[in-house]
N, C-alpha and C positions, 0 to 999 in steps of 0.2 A: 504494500500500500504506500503509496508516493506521499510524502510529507509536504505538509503544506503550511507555512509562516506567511502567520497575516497580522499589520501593522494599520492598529486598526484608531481611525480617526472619529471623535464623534463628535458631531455636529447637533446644533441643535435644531433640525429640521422641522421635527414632531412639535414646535412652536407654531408652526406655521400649517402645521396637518390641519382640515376639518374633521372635528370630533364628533363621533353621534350621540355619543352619552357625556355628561357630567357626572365624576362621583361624588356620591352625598357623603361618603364616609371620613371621618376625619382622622389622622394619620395618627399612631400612637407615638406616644414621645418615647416608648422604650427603645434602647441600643435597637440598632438592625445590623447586620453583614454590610460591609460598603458596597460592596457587589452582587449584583443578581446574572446568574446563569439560566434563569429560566427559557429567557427569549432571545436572549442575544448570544453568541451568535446562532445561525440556522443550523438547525441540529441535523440537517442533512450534509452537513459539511465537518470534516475531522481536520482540528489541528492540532501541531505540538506545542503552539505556544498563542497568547494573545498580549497585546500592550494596550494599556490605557490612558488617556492623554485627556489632561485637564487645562483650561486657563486660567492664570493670575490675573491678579488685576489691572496689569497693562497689556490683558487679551493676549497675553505669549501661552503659544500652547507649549505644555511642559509634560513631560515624560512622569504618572503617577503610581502604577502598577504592571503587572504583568501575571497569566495566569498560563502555569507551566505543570508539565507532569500529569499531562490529561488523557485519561484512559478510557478508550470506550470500548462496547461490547461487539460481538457479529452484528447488532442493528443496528451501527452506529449510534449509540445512546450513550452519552457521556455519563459514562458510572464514577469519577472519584477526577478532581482537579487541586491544585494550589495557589492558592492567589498572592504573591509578594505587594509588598508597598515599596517606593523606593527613601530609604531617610537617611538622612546625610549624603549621598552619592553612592550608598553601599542597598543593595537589595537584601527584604529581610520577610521573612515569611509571616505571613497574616491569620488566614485563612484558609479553612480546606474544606470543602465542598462534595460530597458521597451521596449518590444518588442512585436508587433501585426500580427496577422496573420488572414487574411482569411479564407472563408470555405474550402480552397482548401489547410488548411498548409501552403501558400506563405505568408513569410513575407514583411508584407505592409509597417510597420511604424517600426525603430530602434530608443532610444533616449537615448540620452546620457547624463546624469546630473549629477553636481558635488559640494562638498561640500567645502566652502568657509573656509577660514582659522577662519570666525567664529561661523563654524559650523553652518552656514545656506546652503540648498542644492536650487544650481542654474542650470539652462537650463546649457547646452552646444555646442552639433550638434541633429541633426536628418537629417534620411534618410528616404527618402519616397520611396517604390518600385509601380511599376506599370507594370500590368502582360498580355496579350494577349494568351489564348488559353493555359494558364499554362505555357508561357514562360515569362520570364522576359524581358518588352522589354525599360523600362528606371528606372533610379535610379538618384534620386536627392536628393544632399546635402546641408545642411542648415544651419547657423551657427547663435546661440542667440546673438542678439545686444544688449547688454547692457543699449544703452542710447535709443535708442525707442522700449525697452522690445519688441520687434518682432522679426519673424524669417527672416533670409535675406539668398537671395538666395546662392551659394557658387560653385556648382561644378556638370555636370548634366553627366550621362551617356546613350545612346542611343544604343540597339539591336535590329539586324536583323536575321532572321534564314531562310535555306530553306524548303522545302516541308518536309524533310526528319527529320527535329528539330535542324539540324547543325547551329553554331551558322557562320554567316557568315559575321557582320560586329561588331566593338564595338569601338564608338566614343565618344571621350572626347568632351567634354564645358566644357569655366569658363565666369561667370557670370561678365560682365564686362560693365562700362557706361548701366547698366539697361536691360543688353539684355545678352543674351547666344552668345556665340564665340567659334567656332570649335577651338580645339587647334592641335588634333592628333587624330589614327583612329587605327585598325587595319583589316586588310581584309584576310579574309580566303579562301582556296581553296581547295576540296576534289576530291580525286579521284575517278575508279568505285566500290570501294568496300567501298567509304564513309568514310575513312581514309584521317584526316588532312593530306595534300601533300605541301601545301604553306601557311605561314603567314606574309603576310607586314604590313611592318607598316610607316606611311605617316601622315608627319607634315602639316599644313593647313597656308600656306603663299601667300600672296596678293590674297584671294579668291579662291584658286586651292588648291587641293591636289597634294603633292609631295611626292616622295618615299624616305625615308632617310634608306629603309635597310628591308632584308626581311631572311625567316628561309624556308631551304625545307627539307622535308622527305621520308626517303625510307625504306621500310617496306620489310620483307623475307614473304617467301610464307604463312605462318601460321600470319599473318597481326603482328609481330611485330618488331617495331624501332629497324633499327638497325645503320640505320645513319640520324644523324641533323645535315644541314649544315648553317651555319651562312653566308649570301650576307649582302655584301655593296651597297650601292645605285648602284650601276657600275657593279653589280651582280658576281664582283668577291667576291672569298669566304675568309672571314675574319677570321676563325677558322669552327672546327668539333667537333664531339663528336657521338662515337659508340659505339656499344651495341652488348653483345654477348649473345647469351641463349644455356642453354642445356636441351632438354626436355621444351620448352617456357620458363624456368626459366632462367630470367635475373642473368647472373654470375660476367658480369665485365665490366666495363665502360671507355673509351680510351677519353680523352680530347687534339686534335690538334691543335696547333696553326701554 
């Protein structure tokens, strides 16, 4: 298998994408991994090494990491990498990344472990996937405890889909006094051609779901977006964002308030 180094530059393009959703969910302040390997790079493609490249404040792009020692399976499925930081002008190991998969390609197991300021490499999180008929229908997050070396529960997520594979519900938990607590949900709604047409999303207070706010869509005859309208709970609408194509090619994007 032909080795392939790639020097990889990132831009900030996805500024400039049109979005079809907004997420409502607001980011936790705890630690994260500085890097995600979920989606970058294409997991159709094997290499031996990656580089990451940040800007300072005088926009100089600068050399940040690098993730090397990456092994994949016969599916090409990156099972285990390492990611360096670079400090002081010497490369130093950060993180390491273990990844399990199924017969079926679905990744089961994600873990996240990291190396201590003395160079000893510790747990971190792990996420557990678990799959129904090849869909993903829950993912749970786990976070290493320190003081009784186990993994403790942390953050759980639940899906539902219809006949058709639309994903049609996706509910948050957090692991609290010993048990999972709904926190917030989203609900979907498709029309006759199977096209997202509604997305709510509804907070879980005194035992009920509540609506704190919802997105609709409206599609031109060749099924694409060309309006997202952002509702408040009281279904008036808080802002828009349209879409114009020529020949189905998205050309321009209008942000209302």
């Amino acid at each position: 298998m032909k080795i392939k180094l790639l020097l990889t530059f990132i831009f900030l393009i996805l500024l400039f994408s049109a979005k079809a959703q907004r997420n409502f969910i607001s980011q936790s302040s705890r630690k994260h991994a500085p890097i995600s390997t979920n989606t970058f790079p294409p997991t159709s493609a094997q290499y031996d090494s990656i580089y990451y490249w940040r800007t300072d404040s005088t926009r100089i792009w600068r050399l940040s990491g690098k993730s090397i020692n990456r092994v994949y399976d016969a599916n090409k499925n990156l099972l285990e990498e390492t990611i360096q930081s670079l400090r002081q002008q010497t490369w130093k190991n950060s993180w390491k990344y273990l990844h399990t998969f199924d017969a079926n390609n679905n990744k089961t197991l994600y873990l996240q472990q990291f190396w201590d300021n003395n160079d000893i490499l510790q747990n971190y999180s792990q996420t557990i996937n678990k799959y129904a008929n090849n869909q993903l229908t829950e993912t749970i997050n786990q976070l290493w405890d320190t003081t009784t070396k186990s993994w403790s529960n942390s953050a759980k997520q639940l899906f539902t889909y219809d006949n058709s594979g639309n994903e049609l519900t996706q509910e948050y938990q957090r692991w609290t006094n010993a048990s999972w607590v709904p926190e917030q949900r989203y609900v979907s709604e498709y029309n006759s051609n199977g096209l997202l047409s509604k997305k709510s999303h509804e907070t879980y207070k005194n035992s009920n779901w509540v609506l704190s706010g919802y997105y609709s869509y409206t599609y031109d005859a060749n099924k694409n977006l060309i309006y997202q309208l952002r509702h408040n709970d009281d279904a008036s609408v808080a802002d828009s964002t349209s879409y114009t194509y020529v020949n189905n090619n998205l050309i321009s994007t209008g942000y209302f308030i």
